[in-house]
Structure formats: structure tokens, C-alpha cells
C-alpha positions in Angstrom: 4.3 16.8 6.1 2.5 15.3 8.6 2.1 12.0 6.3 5.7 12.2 6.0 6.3 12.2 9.8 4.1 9.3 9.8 6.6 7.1 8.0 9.6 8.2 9.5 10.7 4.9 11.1 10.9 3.6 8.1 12.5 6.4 6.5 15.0 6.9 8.9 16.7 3.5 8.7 16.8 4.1 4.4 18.2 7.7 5.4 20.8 6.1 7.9 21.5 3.8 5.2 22.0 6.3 2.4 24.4 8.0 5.5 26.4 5.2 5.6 26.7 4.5 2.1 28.0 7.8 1.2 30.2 7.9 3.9 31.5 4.7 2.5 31.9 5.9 -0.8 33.7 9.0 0.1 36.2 7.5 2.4 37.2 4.8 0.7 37.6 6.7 -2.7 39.9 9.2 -0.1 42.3 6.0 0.9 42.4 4.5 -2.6 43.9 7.8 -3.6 46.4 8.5 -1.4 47.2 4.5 -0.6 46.6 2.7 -4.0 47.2 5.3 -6.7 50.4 6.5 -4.6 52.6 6.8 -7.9 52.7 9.7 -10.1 52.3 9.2 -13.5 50.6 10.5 -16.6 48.0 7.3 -16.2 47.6 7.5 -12.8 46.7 11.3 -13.4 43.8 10.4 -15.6 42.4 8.0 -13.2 42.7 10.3 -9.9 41.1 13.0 -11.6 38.2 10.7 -12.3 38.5 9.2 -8.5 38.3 13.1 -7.2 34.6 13.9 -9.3 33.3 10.9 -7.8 34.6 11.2 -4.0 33.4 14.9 -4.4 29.6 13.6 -5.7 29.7 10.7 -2.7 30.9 14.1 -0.5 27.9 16.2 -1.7 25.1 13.0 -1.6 26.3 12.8 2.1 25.7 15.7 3.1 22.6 16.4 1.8 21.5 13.4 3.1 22.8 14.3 6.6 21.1 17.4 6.2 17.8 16.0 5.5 18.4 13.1 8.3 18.8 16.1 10.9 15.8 18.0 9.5 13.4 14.8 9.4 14.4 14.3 13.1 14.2 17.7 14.5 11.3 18.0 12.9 9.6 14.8 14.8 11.4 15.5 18.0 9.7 19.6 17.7 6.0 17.7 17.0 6.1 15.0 19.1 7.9 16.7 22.5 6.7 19.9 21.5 10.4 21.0 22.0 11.7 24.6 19.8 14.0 24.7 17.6 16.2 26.1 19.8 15.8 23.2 22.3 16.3 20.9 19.7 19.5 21.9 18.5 21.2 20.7 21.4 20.4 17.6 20.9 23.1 14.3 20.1 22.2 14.0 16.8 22.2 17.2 15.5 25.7 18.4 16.5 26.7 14.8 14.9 25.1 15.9 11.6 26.6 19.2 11.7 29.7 17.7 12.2 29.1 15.3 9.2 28.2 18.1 6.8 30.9 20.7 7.7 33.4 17.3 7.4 31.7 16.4 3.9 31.2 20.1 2.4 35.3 20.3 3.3 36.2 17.1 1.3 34.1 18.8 -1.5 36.3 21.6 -1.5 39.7 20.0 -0.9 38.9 18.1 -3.1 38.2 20.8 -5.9 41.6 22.7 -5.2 44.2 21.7 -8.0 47.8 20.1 -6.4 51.0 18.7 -7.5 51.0 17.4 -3.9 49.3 14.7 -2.6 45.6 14.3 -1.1 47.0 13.2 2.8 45.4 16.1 4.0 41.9 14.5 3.1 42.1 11.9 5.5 41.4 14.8 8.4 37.5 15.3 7.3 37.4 11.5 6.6 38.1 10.8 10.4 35.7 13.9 11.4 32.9 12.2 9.1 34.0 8.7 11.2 33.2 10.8 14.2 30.0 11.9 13.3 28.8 8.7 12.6 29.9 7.2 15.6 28.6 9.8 18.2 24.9 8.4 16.9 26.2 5.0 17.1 25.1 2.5 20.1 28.4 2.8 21.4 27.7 6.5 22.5 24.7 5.0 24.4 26.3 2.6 26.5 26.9 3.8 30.1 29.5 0.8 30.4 32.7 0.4 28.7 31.4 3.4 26.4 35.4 4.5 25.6 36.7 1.1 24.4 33.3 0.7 22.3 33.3 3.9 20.9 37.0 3.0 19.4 35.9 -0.9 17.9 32.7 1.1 16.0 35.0 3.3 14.3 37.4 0.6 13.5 34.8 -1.5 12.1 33.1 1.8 10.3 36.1 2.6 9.1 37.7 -0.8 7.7 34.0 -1.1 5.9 34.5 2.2 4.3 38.0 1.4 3.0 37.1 -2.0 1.4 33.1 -1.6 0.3 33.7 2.1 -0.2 36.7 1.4 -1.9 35.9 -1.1 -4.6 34.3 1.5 -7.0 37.1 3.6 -7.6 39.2 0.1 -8.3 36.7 -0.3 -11.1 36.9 3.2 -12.5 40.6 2.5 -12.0 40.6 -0.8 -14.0 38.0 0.4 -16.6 40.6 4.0 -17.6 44.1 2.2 -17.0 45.4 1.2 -20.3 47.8 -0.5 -19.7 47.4 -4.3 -18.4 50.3 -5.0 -15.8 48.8 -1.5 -14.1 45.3 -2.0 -13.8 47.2 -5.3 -12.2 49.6 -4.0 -9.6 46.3 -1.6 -8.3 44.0 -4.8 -8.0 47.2 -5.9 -5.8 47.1 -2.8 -4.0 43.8 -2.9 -3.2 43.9 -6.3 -2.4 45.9 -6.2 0.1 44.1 -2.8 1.8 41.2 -5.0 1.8 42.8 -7.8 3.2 44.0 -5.5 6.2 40.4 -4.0 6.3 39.0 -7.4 6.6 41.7 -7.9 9.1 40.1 -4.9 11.6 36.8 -5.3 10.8 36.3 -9.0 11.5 37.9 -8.8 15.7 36.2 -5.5 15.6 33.1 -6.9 14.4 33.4 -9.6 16.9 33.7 -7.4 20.2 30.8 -5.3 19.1 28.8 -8.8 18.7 29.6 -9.9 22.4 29.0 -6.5 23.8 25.7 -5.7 22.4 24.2 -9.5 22.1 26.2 -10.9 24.9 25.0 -14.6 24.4 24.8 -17.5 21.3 20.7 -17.3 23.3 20.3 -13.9 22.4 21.9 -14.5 18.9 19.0 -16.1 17.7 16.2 -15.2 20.1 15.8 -11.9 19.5 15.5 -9.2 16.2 19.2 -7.6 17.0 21.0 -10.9 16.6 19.1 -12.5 13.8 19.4 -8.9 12.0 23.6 -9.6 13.0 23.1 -13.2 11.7 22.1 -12.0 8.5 24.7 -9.5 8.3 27.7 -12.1 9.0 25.9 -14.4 6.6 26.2 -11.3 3.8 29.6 -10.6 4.9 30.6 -14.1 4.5 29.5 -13.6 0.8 31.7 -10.9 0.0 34.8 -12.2 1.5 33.7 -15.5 -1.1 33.9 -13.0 -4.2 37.0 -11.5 -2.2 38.7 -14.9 -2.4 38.0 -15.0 -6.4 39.3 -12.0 -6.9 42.0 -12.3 -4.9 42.9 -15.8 -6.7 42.5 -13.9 -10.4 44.7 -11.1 -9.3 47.5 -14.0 -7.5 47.4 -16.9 -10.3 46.4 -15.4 -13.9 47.9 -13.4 -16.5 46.9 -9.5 -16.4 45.6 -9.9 -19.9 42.7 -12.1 -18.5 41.8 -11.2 -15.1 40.6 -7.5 -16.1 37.3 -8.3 -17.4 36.2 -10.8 -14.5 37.3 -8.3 -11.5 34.9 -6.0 -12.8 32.7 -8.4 -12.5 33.3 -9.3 -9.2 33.4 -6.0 -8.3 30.6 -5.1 -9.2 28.4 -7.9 -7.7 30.3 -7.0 -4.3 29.7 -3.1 -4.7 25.7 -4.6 -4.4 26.0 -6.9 -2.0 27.9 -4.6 -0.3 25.4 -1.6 -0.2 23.2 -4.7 0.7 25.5 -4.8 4.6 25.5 -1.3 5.1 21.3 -1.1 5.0 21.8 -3.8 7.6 24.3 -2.1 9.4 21.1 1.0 9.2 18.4 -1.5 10.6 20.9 -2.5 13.7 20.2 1.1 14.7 16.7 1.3 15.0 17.0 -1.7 16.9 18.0 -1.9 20.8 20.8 -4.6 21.7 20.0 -8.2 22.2 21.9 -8.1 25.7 19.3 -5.4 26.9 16.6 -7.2 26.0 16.6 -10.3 28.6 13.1 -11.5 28.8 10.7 -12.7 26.2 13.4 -14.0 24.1 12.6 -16.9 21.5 14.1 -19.8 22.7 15.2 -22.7 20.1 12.7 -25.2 21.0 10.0 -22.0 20.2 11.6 -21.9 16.8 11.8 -25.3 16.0 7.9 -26.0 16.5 7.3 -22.8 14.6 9.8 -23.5 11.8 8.4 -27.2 11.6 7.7 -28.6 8.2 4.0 -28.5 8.2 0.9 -28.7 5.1 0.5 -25.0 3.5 -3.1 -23.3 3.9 -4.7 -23.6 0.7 -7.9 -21.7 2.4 -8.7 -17.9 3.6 -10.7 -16.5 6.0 -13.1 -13.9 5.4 -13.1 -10.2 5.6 -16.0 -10.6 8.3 -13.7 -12.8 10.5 -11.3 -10.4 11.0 -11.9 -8.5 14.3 -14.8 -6.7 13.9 -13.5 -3.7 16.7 -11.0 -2.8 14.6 -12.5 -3.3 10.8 -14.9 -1.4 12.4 -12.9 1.7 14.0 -11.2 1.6 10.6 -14.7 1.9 8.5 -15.7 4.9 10.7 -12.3 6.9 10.7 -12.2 6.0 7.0 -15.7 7.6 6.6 -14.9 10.7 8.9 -11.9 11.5 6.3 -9.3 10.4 8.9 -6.3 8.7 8.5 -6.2 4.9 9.9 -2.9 2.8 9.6 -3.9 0.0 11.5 -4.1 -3.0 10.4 -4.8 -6.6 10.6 -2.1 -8.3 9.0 1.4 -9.0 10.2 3.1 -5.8 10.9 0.4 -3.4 11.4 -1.1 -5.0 14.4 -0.4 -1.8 16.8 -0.2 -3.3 19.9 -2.8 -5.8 19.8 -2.0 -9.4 19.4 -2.9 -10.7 15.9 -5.7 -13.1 16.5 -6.1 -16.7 14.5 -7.9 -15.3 11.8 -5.2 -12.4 11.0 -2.7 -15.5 11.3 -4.6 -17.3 8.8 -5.1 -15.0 6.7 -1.3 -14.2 6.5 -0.7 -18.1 6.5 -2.3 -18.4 3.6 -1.1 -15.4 1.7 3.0 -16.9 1.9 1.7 -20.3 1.0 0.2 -19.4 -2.1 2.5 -16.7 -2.3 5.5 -20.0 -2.1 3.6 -21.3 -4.3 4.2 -19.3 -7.4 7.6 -18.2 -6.5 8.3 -22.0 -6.3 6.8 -22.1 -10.2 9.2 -19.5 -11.1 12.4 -20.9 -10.3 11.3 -24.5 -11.5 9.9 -23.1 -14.6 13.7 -20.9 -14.6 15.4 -24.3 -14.4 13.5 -26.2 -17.0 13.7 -23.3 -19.2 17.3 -23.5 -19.0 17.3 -26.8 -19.5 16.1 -26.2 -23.5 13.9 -28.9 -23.5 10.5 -27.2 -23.4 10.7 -23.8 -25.6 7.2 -22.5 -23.7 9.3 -22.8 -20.6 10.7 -19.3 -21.5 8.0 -17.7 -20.5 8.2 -18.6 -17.1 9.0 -14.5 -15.6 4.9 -13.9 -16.8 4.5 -15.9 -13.8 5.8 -12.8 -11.7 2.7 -11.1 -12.7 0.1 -13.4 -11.2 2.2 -12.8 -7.9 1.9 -9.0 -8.4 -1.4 -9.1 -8.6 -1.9 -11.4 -5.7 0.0 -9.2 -3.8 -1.8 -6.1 -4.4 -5.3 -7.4 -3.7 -3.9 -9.5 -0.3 -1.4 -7.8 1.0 -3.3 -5.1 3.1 -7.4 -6.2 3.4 -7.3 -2.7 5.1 -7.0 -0.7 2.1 -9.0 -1.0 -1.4 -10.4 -2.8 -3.0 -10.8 -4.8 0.0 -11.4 -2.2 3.3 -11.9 0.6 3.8 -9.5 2.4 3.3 -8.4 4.5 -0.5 -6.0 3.8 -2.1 -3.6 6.4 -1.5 -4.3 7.1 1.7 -2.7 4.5 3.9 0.6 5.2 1.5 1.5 7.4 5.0 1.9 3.5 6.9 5.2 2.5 5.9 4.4 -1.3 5.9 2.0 -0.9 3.2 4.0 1.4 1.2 6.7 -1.2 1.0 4.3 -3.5 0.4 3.1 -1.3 -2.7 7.1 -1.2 -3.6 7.4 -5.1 -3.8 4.3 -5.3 -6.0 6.0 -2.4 -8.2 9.8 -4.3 -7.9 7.7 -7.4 -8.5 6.0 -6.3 -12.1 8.9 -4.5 -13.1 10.6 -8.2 -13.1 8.2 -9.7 -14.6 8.2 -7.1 -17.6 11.7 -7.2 -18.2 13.3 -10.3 -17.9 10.1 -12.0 -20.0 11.4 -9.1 -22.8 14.9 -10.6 -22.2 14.5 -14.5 -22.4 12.1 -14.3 -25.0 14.9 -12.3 -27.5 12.5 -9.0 -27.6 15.1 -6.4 -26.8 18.8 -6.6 -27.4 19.9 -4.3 -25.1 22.8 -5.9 -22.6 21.3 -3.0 -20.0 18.0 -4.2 -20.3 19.2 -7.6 -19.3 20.7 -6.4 -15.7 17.7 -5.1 -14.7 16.2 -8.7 -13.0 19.4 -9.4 -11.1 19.4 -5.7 -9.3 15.3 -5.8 -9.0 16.1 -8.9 -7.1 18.9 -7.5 -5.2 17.1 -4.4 -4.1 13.9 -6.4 -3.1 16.2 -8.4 -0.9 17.8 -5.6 0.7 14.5 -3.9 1.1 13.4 -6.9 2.9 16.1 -6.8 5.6 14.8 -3.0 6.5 10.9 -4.8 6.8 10.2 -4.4 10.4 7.3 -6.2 12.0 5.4 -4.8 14.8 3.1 -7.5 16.0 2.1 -6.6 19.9 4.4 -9.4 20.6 8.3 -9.5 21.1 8.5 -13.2 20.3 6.0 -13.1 17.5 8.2 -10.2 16.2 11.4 -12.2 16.2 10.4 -15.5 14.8 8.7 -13.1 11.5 12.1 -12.0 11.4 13.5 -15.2 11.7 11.4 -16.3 8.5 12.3 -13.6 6.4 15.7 -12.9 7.0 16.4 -16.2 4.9 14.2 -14.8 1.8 15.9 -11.7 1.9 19.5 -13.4 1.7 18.2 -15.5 -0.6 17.1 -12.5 -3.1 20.0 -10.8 -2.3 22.3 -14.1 -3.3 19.9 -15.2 -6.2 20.1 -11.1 -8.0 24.0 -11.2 -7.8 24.3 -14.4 -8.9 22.1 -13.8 -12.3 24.1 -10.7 -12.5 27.6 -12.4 -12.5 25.9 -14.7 -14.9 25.5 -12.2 -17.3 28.5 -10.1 -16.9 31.6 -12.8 -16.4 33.5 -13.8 -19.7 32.5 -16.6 -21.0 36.0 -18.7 -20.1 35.4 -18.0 -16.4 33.8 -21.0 -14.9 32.1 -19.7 -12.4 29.7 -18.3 -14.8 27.7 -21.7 -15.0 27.4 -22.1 -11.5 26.1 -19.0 -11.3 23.7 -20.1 -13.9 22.2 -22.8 -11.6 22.7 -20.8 -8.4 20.4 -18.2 -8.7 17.3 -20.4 -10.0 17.8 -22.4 -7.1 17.6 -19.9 -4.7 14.6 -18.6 -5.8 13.2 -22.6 -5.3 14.0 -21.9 -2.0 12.4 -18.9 -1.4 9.1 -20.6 -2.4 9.7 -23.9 -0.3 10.6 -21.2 2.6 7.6 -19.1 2.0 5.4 -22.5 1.6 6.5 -23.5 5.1 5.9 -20.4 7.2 3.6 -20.3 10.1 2.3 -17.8 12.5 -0.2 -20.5 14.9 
């Protein structure tokens, strides 16, 4: 438990995530019921029955994941305040969850009940699970204009629910309708819902920008408004697979359109998810208009983001700081647990010093380097010229290991510290992650291109390893002893991570459009490209 505790700050932004997602899920499947499947019929039947199992499973993951949300925080609230239960009860954030389950555990059970009626009367918990999200929301926190912010974040949760949260049930729809001209006129539907959503969310979106970052300054010099870069960046992805499938649905026959909104679909479901764990990292963040000093100003960027040669050369262990390799020697020895670290991230609140930058220089650059292998290897391979060229995802694996051994010098085989036991510091447990994510798409995707398995599943798991390591990547938070140090290591990754997310659901839609669609070949080209671009990126970052 108290290992557990240790990593809550990471944990509590994939919890808040999962939250969100849920809630997503269950809403929208609640409006696609009662707004796009409005028409009785034997077909429409079918497919509501199967939209009802799944709202009730999104219902039941929400709230046991607000349970758990409320437990992990009364938990560290009780250890850290030494507060009772009883105390603790009171607070915010537990009335908000209790809220949220009662709300979820009744759309469970409306949902159960047999009808001839309608399902109106689930929008009621839907709202109350709204209202539960909100009341842990910045808005709730703001002592000015609290009222008219409190009504934009649940017009901006709620038009994200009905779009992002809607777009599975439209493919379970699609995938059970039988007839053609059907599965059309609900693609229509839904089209235009998510037109509207878009519609609310976007102004919505807006105001919430200007209230909590406040200034184009703040956008950019501080981790709230790069995080809110990166999400309009993501959101300005979706609404391009948005306009596809809106064209399909407008301009082809119903015959031919089926196969590629599924397609879509699915690649926006992803990047979709992808938003809402944005959305969860805004919240453990404060807002960029209360944080007015030691914010990164462009010029600060620009000389940091300078093209400059990569370090080709490490430091040593011994020139790390000796006070704390030391402190982490002796607490390792004494059998007690030591998470900090000398590497970006785990500083504490001690500035790195030039050898930790160096030593993390040097692990991106060669790090760039053979991610930049990868994708040129990718593109020559699908070129056809050079058959060995095939075997360019065993590449993957030299950066695994790389990324085992470098990563953390704090923990074997380099310090001092075991293996397992610096799993409680959540930066080198995601760290351990990415190595895992990292082999896994190494393994599988050299299976795929050299014709070992023949499995079309086996095939899709590169593009969502990517995906997820990219979203993953946006919930990386750096703690450097430095605010502006902080914000420009955002800065640098919040381009890799679009770039995953970008380069995963490109392969995917690669694999999964028709062959007649033309998008499918720029897809092709896309998502090698991107992963170039994550090693030129990685190649060029700087910390002195």
C-alpha cells in the first residue's frame, strides 16, 4: 500500500482519465439511443439491445473506477493530513464520486429494465454523472466568474461525450444493420449530432482557454497551455477524420462508404481516448493564468529548441553528484526506499546539474538516432527495393535495451538501487512501460512484415502500441526543481507524443481502409514519416 500511495500522482491522472473515458462512453451510447436510433423497428431493435449491454459495461467500468478514484484519494488525504475517515468524507471530491456512482449504478439499472418506451429518462443520471465531473473540475476552484465557468465545462464535457463517446455505438450500429441505406441514414444522424457537438465544444473550448491561460504568452510558456496546445492540435485531427467521414456519408453510394467509416471510426475512437487522457493531465495541472512568473518566454525557447550537433559522449556514473548517488547507496543498503533520481524528472527539487543534463542529452540523441533508422529503414522497406530492409522493426530492440540500461542510472544494473524496488517512482515505472511497449513492437510487427503470422489481429498491434505510447507520453510529467526547465521538457515532448499518436493511427487506417479508398496510401507514407521526425526531434533536444 504504501508503494502504491507513492505513485499516486501518476495514478491519479490515468484514474481521472479512465473517469472520463467511461463517462464518455456511457453518455454518448445514452444520446445515440434516444437521438440517432429514434425509430422503431425490428433492425433498430437488434442494434439498441446491443447499444444497452455496452452503455451498461461503460456504466459499471465508471463506477468502479470512481470508486477506486475516491478510495486512492481518501486514502492519501487520511496518511498524509492524518485526517479520519469521518473527516474525510466531507471533502469535495468524495461527495462528487458518490454522486458519480449512485448516477452510474442507476444507468446500470435503467438500463436493465425491459420497455416498449423510449430510454429519455436516461438522460437524468447522464446529466448527474456531468455534475459529478464537473464539481472536481477547475471551474469549481475558481473564486471568480465560478457560475458562468462551471456551465462552459459541462458544455464542453458534455459535447465531448456525445461525439467521442458516441462513435462506438455508430460502429456497432453499422457493423449489425443489414441493411445499406440504414446503416446510412444513422451515419447521417450521427453526423450531424457531431456536427452540433463540435459546434458547443469548440466556443466552449475557447472561453475555458482564455479563462484559465488568459494570454498567447502563457500559451506556450508554461506546462497548462502547451498541455492545451497539444490537445487542440489532437482535436484538430479528429475533426480531419470528421471531414472524411462526413464527405463518404454526403457524396458516395451506401454500398461503399460502410467499410471505410468503420475505419475512420475506429482510428477516431483512439485518437479520441488519446484527448480525453489530456483532458486528465490538465487537471493535475494549475492554470497558466495563475502562474505569472517564471514563465518560458519565446526567445528562451528558441535558443533551447536551436538546431544544434547531438552528443555522441556520456558522462560517467562518478560525475553525477556524489551527495545524492551517495544518500541513494546508503538508503539502498539500509533496505530503504529511494526515488530520487538524477535524470530528468526525478530531480526532487534540486536543479539538475550539467552532468545529469549530459547524461540525458545524450540518451535522446542516440535514442533519435535509432528511431531515425527505423522509419528510414520503414521507408526503404516500402520502397521494395532492398528485401533485408524488412527487417527494419529488429531495430526497436536495440532501443529497448538502450532504454533499460539508461533510462534510470539509479536503479540496476547501474545504481544502486534493485530492480523492483524503485517500481514505487512513477517515472521509472513508465519508463519500464516504454521499454515493455517498445519490445512488444519490435516483436510483432518484425512477425508481420516478414509474412510469419497471418493473423489480420496480429497486424493491429504496432499502430495501437504506438498509439498508447503516445498517449502515455502526454501523462509524462517532469519534475525538474525548475518551472522553466519543466516547461521547455514539455515543450520537447509534447511533439513526440503527437507524433506517435498520429504515426499509430495512421499505420492503423493503413491496414484497415479498403483497398479503393485513397487515403490508404497516404496513410502508407504518413506514418513512416512521422516516426523520422520523432528521431530528427529526439536528435535535436537539449537541456544546457
Amino acid at each position: 500500500m504504501a508503494r502504491l500511495l507513492q505513485i499516486f500522482g501518476f495514478l491519479s491522472v490515468l484514474f481521472r482519465g479512465a473517469i472520463l473515458t467511461f463517462q464518455s462512453l456511457a453518455i454518448g451510447g445514452i444520446v445515440f439511443l434516444v437521438f440517432v436510433l429514434r425509430r422503431a423497428n425490428q433492425e433498430s431493435d437488434a442494434i439498441k439491445r446491443s447499444c444497452l449491454r455496452w452503455i451498461r459495461r461503460a456504466a459499471i467500468a465508471l463506477a468502479i473506477m470512481q470508486i477506486s478514484y475516491v478510495l486512492a484519494n481518501s486514502l492519501i488525504l487520511m496518511q498524509s493530513a492524518d485526517m479520519t475517515f469521518r473527516q474525510v468524507s466531507g471533502a469535495n471530491f468524495v461527495i462528487a464520486g458518490a454522486i458519480g456512482i449512485a448516477s452510474a449504478i442507476t444507468i446500470v439499472i435503467l438500463s436493465s429494465a425491459r420497455r416498449s418506451r423510449g430510454y429519455s429518462d436516461l438522460l437524468l443520471p447522464a446529466a448527474a454523472v456531468i455534475a459529478s465531473s464537473v464539481m472536481t473540475s477547475h471551474a469549481m476552484a475558481r473564486l471568480e466568474y465560478r457560475a458562468p465557468l462551471i456551465v462552459f465545462t459541462a458544455l464542453h464535457q458534455s459535447a465531448t461525450a456525445v461525439w467521442l463517446g458516441g462513435l462506438p455505438y455508430l460502429l456497432i450500429a453499422i457493423r449489425r444493420a443489414t441493411n445499406p441505406d440504414f446503416a446510412r441514414q444513422m451515419s447521417a444522424r450521427f453526423s450531424q449530432l457531431a456536427l452540433s457537438s463540435v459546434a458547443v465544444l469548440a466556443p466552449a473550448g475557447l472561453v475555458l482557454g482564455y479563462a484559465y491561460i488568459g494570454s498567447f504568452k502563457a500559451a506556450y510558456g508554461t506546462s497548462y497551455g502547451a498541455m492545451v496546445t497539444a490537445k487542440v492540435l489532437l482535436f484538430g485531427l479528429l475533426l480531419s477524420l470528421g471531414a472524411l467521414n462526413y464527405q463518404l456519408v454526403r457524396g458516395s453510394p451506401a454500398c461503399s462508404i460502410l467499410s471505410s467509416l468503420k475505419r475512420f471510426g475506429e482510428a477516431e475512437i483512439g485518437i479520441g481516448i488519446t484527448v480525453i487522457l489530456t483532458a486528465a493531465s490538465l487537471t493535475s495541472l494549475p492554470p497558466a493564468a495563475d502562474l505569472t512568473r517564471d514563465r518560458v518566454s519565446a526567445s528562451e525557447i528558441f535558443t533551447r529548441m536551436a538546431p544544434r550537433p547531438p552528443r555522441l559522449g556520456s558522462p560517467t556514473i562518478e560525475e553525477l553528484p556524489e551527495d545524492v548517488y551517495a544518500a541513494q547507496s546508503k538508503a539502498f543498503g539500509a533496505g530503504a526506499l529511494s526515488t530520487e533520481s538524477f535524470v530528468p524528472g526525478q530531480a526532487g527539487t534540486r536543479p539538475n546539474t550539467p552532468a545529469e543534463k549530459a547524461w540525458s542529452e545524450y540518451n535522446h540523441h542516440w535514442a533519435g538516432i535509432l528511431v531515425l533508422a527505423v522509419g528510414l529503414l520503414a521507408l526503404v522497406a516500402q520502397a521494395g527495393h532492398v528485401s533485408c530492409a524488412r527487417h527494419w522493426p529488429l531495430a526497436f530492440l536495440g532501443l529497448a535495451v538502450f532504454l533499460f540500461l539508461r533510462s534510470d542510472p539509479e536503479v540496476w544494473p547501474l545504481g544502486p538501487n534493485g530492480f523492483w524496488v524503485t517500481f514505487a517512482d512513477p517515472e521509472v515505472l513508465l519508463h519500464r512501460i516504454f521499454v515493455l511497449l517498445v519490445i512488444g513492437l519490435a516483436v510483432f510487427e518484425w512477425l508481420v512484415q516478414t509474412g510469419r503470422v497471418a493473423s489480420p489481429n496480429i497486424r493491429l498491434v504496432f499502430p495501437v502500441l504506438v498509439g498508447v505510447s503516445g498517449a502515455l507520453l502526454l501523462t509524462h510529467s517532469h519534475t525538474l526543481g525548475n518551472i522553466k526547465e519543466e516547461v521547455l521538457a514539455e515543450l520537447s515532448h509534447i511533439p513526440l507524443a503527437i507524433l506517435a499518436v498520429a504515426a499509430g493511427w495512421s499505420r492503423w487506417l493503413e491496414l484497415r481502409l479498403p483497398a479503393e479508398n485513397r487515403t490508404r496510401n497516404a496513410m502508407a507514407r504518413l506514418w513512416p514519416a512521422c516516426i523520422v521526425l520523432i528521431g530528427a526531434i529526439l536528435l535535436n533536444y537539449h537541456e544546457i
